[in-house]
DOVOGU-645504 format. One record per residue (C-alpha): residue number from 1; x, y negated, z negated. Coordinates in steps of 0.2 Angstrom, whole numbers, plus 5000, padded with zeros to 4 digits. Last residue first. Example, Ala and Ser with C-alpha at 12.3 -4.5 7.8 and 13.67 -1.06 7.14 Angstrom:
// residues 2
<r resi="2" px="5068" py="5005" pz="4964"/>
<r resi="1" px="5062" py="5022" pz="4961"/>
//
This chain:
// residues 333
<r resi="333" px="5115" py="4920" pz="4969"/>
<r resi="332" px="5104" py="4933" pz="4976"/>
<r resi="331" px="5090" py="4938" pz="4969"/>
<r resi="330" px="5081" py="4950" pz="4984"/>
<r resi="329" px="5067" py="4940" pz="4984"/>
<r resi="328" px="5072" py="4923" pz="4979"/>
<r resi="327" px="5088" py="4924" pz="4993"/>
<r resi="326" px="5078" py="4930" pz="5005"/>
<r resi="325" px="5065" py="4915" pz="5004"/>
<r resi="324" px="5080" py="4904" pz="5004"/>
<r resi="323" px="5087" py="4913" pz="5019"/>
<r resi="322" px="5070" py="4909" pz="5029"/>
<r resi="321" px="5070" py="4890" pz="5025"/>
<r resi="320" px="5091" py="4890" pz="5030"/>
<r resi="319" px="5087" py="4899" pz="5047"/>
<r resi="318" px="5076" py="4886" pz="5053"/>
<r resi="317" px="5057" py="4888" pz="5058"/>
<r resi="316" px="5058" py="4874" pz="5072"/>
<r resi="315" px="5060" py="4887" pz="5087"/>
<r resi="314" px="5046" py="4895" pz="5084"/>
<r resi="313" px="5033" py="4880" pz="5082"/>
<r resi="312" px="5042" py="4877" pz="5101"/>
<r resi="311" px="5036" py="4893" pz="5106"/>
<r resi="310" px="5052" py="4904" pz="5115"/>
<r resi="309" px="5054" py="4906" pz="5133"/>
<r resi="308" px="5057" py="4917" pz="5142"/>
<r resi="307" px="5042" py="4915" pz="5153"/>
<r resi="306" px="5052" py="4902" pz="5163"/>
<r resi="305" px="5045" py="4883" pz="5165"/>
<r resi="304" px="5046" py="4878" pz="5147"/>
<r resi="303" px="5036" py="4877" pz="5133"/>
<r resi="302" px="5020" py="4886" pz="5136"/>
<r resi="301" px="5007" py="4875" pz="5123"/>
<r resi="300" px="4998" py="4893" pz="5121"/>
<r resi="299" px="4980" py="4892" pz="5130"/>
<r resi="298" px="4964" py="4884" pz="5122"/>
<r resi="297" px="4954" py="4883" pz="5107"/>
<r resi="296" px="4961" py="4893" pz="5095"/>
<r resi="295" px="4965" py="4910" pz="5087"/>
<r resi="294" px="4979" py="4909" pz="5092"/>
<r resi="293" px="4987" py="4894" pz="5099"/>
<r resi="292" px="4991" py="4886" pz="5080"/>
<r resi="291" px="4996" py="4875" pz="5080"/>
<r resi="290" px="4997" py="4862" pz="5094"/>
<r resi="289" px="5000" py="4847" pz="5085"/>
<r resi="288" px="5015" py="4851" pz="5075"/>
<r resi="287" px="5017" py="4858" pz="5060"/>
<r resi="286" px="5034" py="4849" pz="5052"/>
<r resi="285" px="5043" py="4862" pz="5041"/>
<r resi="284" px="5040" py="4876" pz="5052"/>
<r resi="283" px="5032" py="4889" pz="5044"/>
<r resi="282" px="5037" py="4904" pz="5031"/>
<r resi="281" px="5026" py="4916" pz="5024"/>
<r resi="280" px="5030" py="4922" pz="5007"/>
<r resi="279" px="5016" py="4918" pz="4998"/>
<r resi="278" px="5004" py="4931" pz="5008"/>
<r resi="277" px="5015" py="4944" pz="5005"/>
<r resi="276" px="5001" py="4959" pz="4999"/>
<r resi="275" px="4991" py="4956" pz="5015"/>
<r resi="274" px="5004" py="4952" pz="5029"/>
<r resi="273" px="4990" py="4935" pz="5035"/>
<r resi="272" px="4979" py="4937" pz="5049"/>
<r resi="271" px="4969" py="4922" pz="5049"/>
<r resi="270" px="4975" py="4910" pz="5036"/>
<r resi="269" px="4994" py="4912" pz="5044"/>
<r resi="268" px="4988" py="4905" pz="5061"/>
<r resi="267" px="4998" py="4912" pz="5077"/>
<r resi="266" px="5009" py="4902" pz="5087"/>
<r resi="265" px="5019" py="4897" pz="5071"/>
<r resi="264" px="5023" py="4911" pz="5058"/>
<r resi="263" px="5035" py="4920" pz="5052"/>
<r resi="262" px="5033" py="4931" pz="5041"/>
<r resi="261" px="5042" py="4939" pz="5024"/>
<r resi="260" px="5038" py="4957" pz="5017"/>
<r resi="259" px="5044" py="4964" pz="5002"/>
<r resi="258" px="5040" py="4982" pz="5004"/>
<r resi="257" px="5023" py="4989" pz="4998"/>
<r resi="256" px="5020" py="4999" pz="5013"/>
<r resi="255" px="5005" py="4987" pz="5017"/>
<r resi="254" px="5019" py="4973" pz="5017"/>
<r resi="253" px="5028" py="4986" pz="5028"/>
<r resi="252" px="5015" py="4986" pz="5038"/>
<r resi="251" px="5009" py="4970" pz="5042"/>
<r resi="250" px="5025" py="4965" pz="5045"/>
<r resi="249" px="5030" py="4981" pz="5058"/>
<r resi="248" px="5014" py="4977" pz="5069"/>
<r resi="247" px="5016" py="4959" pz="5071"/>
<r resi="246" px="5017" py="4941" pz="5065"/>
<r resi="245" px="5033" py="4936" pz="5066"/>
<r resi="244" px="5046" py="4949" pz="5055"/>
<r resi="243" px="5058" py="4949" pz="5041"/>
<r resi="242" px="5056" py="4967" pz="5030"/>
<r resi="241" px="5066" py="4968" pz="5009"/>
<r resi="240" px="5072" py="4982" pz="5003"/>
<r resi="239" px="5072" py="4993" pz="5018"/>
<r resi="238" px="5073" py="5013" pz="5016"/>
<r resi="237" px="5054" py="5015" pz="5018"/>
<r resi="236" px="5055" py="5003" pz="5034"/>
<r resi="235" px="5068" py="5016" pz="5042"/>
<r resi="234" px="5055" py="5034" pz="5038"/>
<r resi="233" px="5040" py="5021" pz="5047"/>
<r resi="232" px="5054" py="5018" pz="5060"/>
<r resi="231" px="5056" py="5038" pz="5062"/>
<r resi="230" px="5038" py="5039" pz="5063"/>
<r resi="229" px="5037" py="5026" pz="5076"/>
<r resi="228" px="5049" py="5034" pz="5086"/>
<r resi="227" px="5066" py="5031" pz="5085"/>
<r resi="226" px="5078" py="5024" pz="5102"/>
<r resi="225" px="5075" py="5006" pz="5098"/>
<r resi="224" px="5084" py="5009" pz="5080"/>
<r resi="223" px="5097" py="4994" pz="5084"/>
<r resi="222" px="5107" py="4986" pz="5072"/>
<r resi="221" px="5112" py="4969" pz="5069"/>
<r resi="220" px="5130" py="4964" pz="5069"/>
<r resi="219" px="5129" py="4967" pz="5089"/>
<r resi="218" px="5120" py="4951" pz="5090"/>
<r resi="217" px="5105" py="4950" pz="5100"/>
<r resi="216" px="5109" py="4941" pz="5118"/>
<r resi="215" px="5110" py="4955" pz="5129"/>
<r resi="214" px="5093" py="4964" pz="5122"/>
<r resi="213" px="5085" py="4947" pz="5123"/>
<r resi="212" px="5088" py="4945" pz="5140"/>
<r resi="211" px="5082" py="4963" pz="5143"/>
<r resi="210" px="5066" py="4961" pz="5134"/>
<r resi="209" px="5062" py="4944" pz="5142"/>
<r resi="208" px="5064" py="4952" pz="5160"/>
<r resi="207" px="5055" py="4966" pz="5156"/>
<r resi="206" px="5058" py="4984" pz="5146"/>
<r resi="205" px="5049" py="4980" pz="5130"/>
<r resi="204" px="5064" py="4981" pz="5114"/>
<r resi="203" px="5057" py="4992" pz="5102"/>
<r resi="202" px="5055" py="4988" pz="5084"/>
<r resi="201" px="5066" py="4992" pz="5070"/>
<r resi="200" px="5080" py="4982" pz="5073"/>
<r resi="199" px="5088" py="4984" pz="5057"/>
<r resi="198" px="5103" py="4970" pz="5047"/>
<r resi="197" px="5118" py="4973" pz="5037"/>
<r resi="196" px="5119" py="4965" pz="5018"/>
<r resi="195" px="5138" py="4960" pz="5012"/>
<r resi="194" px="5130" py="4947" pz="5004"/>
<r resi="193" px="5140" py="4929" pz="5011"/>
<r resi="192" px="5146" py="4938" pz="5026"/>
<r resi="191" px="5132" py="4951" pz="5029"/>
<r resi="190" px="5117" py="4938" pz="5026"/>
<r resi="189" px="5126" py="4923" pz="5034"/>
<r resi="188" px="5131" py="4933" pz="5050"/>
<r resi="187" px="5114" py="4940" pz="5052"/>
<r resi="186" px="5102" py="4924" pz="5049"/>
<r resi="185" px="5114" py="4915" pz="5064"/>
<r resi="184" px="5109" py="4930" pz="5075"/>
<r resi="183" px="5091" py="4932" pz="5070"/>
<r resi="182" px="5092" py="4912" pz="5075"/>
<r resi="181" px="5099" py="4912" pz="5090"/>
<r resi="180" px="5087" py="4926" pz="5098"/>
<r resi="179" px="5073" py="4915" pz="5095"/>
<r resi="178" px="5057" py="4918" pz="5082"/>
<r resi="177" px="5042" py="4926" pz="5092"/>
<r resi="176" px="5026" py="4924" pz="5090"/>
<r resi="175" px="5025" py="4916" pz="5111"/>
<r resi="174" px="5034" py="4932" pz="5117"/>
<r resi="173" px="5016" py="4941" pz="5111"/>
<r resi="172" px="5020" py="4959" pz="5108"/>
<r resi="171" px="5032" py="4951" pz="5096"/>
<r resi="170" px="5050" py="4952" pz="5096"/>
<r resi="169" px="5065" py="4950" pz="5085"/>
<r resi="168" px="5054" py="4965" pz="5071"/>
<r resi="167" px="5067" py="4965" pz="5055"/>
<r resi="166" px="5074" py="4977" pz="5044"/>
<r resi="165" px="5085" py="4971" pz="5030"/>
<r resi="164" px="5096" py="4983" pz="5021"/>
<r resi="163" px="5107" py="4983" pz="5004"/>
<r resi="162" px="5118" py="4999" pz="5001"/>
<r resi="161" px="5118" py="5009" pz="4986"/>
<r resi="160" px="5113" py="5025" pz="4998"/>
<r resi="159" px="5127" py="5020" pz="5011"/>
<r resi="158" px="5125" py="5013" pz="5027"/>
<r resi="157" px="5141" py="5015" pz="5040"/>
<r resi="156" px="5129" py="5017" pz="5052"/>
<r resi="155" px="5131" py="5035" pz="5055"/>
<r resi="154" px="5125" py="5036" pz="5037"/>
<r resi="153" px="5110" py="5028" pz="5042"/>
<r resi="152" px="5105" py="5039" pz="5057"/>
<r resi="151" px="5109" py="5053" pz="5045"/>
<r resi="150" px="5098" py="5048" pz="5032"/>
<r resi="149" px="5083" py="5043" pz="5042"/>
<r resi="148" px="5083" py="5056" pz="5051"/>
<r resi="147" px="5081" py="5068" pz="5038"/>
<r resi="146" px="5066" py="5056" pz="5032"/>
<r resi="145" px="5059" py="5060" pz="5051"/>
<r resi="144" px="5061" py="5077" pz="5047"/>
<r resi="143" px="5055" py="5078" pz="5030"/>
<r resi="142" px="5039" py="5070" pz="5036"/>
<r resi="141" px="5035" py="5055" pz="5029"/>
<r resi="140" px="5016" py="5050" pz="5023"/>
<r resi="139" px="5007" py="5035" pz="5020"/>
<r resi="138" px="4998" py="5031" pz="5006"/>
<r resi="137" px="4990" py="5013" pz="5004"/>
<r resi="136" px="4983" py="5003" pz="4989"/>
<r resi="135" px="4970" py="4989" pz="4984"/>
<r resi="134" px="4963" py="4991" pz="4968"/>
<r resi="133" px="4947" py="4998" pz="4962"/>
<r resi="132" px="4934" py="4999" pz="4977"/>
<r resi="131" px="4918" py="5010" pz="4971"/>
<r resi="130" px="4907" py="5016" pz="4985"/>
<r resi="129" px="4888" py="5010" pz="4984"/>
<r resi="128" px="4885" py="5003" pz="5002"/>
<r resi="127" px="4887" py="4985" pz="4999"/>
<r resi="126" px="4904" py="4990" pz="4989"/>
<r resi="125" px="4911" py="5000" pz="5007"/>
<r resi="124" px="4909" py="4984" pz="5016"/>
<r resi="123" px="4917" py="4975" pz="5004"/>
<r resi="122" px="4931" py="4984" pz="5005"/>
<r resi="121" px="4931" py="4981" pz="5025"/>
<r resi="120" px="4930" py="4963" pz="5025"/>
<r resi="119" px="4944" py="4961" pz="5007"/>
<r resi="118" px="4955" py="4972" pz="5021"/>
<r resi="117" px="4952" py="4961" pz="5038"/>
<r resi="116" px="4957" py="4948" pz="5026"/>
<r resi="115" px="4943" py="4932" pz="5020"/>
<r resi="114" px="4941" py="4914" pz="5023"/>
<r resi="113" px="4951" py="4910" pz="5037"/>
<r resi="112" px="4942" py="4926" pz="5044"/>
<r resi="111" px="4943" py="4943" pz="5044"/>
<r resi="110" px="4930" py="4956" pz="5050"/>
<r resi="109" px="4927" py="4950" pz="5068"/>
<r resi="108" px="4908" py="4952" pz="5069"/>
<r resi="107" px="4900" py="4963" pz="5057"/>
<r resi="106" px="4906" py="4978" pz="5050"/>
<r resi="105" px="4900" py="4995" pz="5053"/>
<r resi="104" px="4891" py="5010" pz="5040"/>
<r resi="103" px="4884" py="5021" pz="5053"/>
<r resi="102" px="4873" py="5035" pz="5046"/>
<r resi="101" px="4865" py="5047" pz="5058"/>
<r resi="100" px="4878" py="5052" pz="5070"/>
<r resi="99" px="4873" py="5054" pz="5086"/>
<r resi="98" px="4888" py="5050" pz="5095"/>
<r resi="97" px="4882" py="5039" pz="5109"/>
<r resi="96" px="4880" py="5022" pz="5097"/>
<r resi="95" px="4899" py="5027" pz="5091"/>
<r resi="94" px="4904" py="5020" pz="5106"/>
<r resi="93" px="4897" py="5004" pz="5103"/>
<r resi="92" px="4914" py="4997" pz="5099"/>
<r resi="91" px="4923" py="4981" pz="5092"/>
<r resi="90" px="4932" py="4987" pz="5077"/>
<r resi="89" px="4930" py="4995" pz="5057"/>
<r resi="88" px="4915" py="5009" pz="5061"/>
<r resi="87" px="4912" py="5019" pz="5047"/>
<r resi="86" px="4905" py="5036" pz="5054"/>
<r resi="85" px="4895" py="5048" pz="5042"/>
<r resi="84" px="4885" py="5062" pz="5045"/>
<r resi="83" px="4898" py="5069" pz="5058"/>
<r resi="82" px="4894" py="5086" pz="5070"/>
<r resi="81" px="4910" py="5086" pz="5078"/>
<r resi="80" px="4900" py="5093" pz="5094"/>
<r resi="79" px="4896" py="5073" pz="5095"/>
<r resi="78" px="4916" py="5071" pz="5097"/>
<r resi="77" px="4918" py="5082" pz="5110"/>
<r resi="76" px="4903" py="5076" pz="5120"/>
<r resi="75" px="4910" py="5058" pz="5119"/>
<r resi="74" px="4926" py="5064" pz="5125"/>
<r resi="73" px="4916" py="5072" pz="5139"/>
<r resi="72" px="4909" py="5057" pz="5142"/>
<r resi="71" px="4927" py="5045" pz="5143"/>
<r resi="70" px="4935" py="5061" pz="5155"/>
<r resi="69" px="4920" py="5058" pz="5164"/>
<r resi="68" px="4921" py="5036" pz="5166"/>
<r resi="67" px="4942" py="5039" pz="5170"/>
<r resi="66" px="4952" py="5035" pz="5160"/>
<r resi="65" px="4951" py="5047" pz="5143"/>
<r resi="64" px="4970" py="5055" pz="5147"/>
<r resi="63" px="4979" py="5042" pz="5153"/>
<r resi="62" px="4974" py="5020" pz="5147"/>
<r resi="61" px="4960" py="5026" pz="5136"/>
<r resi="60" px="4967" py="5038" pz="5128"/>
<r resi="59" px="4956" py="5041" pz="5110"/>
<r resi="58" px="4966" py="5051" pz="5100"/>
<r resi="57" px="4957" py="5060" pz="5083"/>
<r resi="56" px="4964" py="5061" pz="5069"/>
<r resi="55" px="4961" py="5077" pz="5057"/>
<r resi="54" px="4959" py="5078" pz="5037"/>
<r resi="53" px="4964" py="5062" pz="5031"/>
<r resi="52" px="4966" py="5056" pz="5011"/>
<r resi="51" px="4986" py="5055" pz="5011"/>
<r resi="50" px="4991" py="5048" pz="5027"/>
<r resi="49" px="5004" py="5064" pz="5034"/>
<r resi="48" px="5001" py="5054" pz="5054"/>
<r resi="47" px="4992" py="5039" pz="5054"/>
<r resi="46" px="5005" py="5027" pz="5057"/>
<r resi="45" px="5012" py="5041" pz="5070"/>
<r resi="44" px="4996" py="5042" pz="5079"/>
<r resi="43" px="4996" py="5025" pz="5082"/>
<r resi="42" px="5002" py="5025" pz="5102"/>
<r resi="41" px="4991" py="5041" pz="5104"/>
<r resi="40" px="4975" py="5029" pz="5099"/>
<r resi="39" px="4964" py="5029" pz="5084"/>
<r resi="38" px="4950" py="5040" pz="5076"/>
<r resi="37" px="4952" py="5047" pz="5060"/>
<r resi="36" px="4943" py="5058" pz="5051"/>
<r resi="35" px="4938" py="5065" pz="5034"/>
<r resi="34" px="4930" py="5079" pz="5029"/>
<r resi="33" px="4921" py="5077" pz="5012"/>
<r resi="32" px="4923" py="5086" pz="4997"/>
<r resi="31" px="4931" py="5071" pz="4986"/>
<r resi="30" px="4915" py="5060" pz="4994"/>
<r resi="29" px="4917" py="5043" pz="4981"/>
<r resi="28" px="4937" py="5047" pz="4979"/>
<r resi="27" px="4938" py="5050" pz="4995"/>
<r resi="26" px="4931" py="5033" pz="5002"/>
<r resi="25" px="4940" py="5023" pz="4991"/>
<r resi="24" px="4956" py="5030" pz="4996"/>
<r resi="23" px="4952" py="5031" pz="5017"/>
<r resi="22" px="4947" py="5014" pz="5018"/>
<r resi="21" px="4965" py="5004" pz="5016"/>
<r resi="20" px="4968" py="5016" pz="5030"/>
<r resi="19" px="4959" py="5002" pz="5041"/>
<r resi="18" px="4972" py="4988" pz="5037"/>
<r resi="17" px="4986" py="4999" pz="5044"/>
<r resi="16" px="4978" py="5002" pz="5059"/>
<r resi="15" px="4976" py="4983" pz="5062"/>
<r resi="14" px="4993" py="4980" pz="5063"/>
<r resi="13" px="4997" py="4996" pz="5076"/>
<r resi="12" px="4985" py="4993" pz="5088"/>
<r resi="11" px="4970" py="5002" pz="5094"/>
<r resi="10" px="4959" py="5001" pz="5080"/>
<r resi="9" px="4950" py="5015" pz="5068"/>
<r resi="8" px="4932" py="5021" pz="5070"/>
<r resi="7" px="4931" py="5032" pz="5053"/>
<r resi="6" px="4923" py="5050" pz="5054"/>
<r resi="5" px="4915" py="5057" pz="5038"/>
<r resi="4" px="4909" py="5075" pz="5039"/>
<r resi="3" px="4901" py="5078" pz="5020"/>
<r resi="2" px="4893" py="5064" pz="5016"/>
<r resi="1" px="4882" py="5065" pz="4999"/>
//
């Protein structure tokens, strides 16, 4: 019987939110068990109030764990931790110098075309006696960030009957991302046909492409860029329905059980897929030769001579295919 459990969790937001799908299984096998999680600063607030977790742990690679002591005496805080237990769900042989004397890890890459990062991990946790039941997720909401939630909105002009989509414009990756043009044209129809507004939850990196797209977004839509990614989390709770490419805020509302929709194009929908929504990614009509870039055999097709510009499999989603999907979700006539 484990009673010090630590949980080797990702870097990135995505892939955080697939790792908590660990944490119930886990404490209803060990109910008397501590349980931690280690991730980075930048997830802290995914993690943060998750039902099941005692402590997290940040690892800073990039500040405050950079340098090769900083990164030993890291290791030394975490071996005083004293952990009989470590399941390790990425890339790592850190936990190698903890001295922890069960390590439960996966193999390889997880998921696959085959199988999700989640179904890779359950199954883990059955091949080493701990029952999985069905797939679920808890995460917290501080009553400050839900307080923000509810003046931010009602400073908006969004009322508590009020119908909202939020939407991610831009992935880490400019490549996944679905043009300016479009969010625009998708934004018009929806409020003046539906009378439903539009949430940028995400925030808008501050480069060339950013600040191109910042001045080309519609001012219909509107912007959250200022919360932090607890207050986004409080945001994505209000939403009834998320739009997003494949990227951090997709993955989690789907895990947050809101209606989520992808798109899809430079990236491949069988590999890492929103895991409840999987039916409701859209594609371009016509795939074209050269999906997708990732995971794949070569560099991204770079359409254009300037880095803002947006993949060609992106720019032939249209705007009536994703609206259709909206329409069927939400049940609009």
């Amino acid at each position: 019987m484990f009673k010090n459990i630590l949980i080797f969790g990702h870097s990135n937001i995505g892939d955080v939110c697939y790792d908590l799908a660990v944490v119930d299984p886990l404490r209803k096998k060990f109910p008397q068990a501590r349980i931690t999680f280690l991730t980075t600063a930048r997830c802290k607030g995914i993690v943060d109030g998750y039902k099941g977790i005692d402590k997290i742990i940040i690892f800073d690679r990039k500040a405050k764990n950079k340098s090769f002591v900083s990164q030993l005496q890291f290791i030394f805080i975490l071996r005083k931790e004293k952990f009989d237990l470590t399941v390790v769900l990425k890339k790592s042989l850190r936990y190698k110098f903890l001295g922890i004397p069960e390590v439960w890890r996966v193999e390889g890459n997880g998921g696959s075309q085959q199988k999700h990062l989640v179904d890779s991990y359950l199954k883990l946790l059955c091949d080493h006696g701990v029952e999985v039941g069905e797939t679920s997720f808890s995460f917290g909401l501080d009553e400050n960030d839900r307080a923000f939630c509810a003046d931010f909105l009602s400073r908006k002009g969004i009322g508590a009957d009020d119908m909202l989509i939020g939407i991610l414009p831009l992935a880490a990756w400019p490549m996944k991302s679905w043009p300016v043009k479009k969010w625009n044209k998708l934004a018009e129809v929806i409020k003046n046909q539906y009378g439903i507004k539009m949430i940028n939850l995400g925030k808008t990196p501050d480069t060339d492409f950013g600040r191109r797209v910042s001045e080309e977004i519609s001012d219909e839509i509107i912007s959250a860029d200022k919360s932090t990614l607890a207050q986004a989390k409080a945001l994505l709770k209000r939403c009834q329905l998320f739009i997003g490419p494949d990227s951090s805020f997709l993955h989690l509302a789907s895990c947050m059980g809101i209606e989520a929709i992808g798109l899809y194009g430079a990236t491949s929908s069988e590999h890492f897929f929103p895991y409840f929504h999987r039916r409701n990614i859209v594609c371009p009509e016509k795939r074209l030769s050269c999906m997708p870039c990732y995971p794949g055999a070569g560099p991204s097709c770079q359409n254009g001579e300037t880095e803002y510009d947006f993949g060609p499999c992106m720019e032939a989603i249209r705007v009536e295919d994703v609206l259709a999907v909206i329409k069927e979700k939400l049940n609009l006539v």
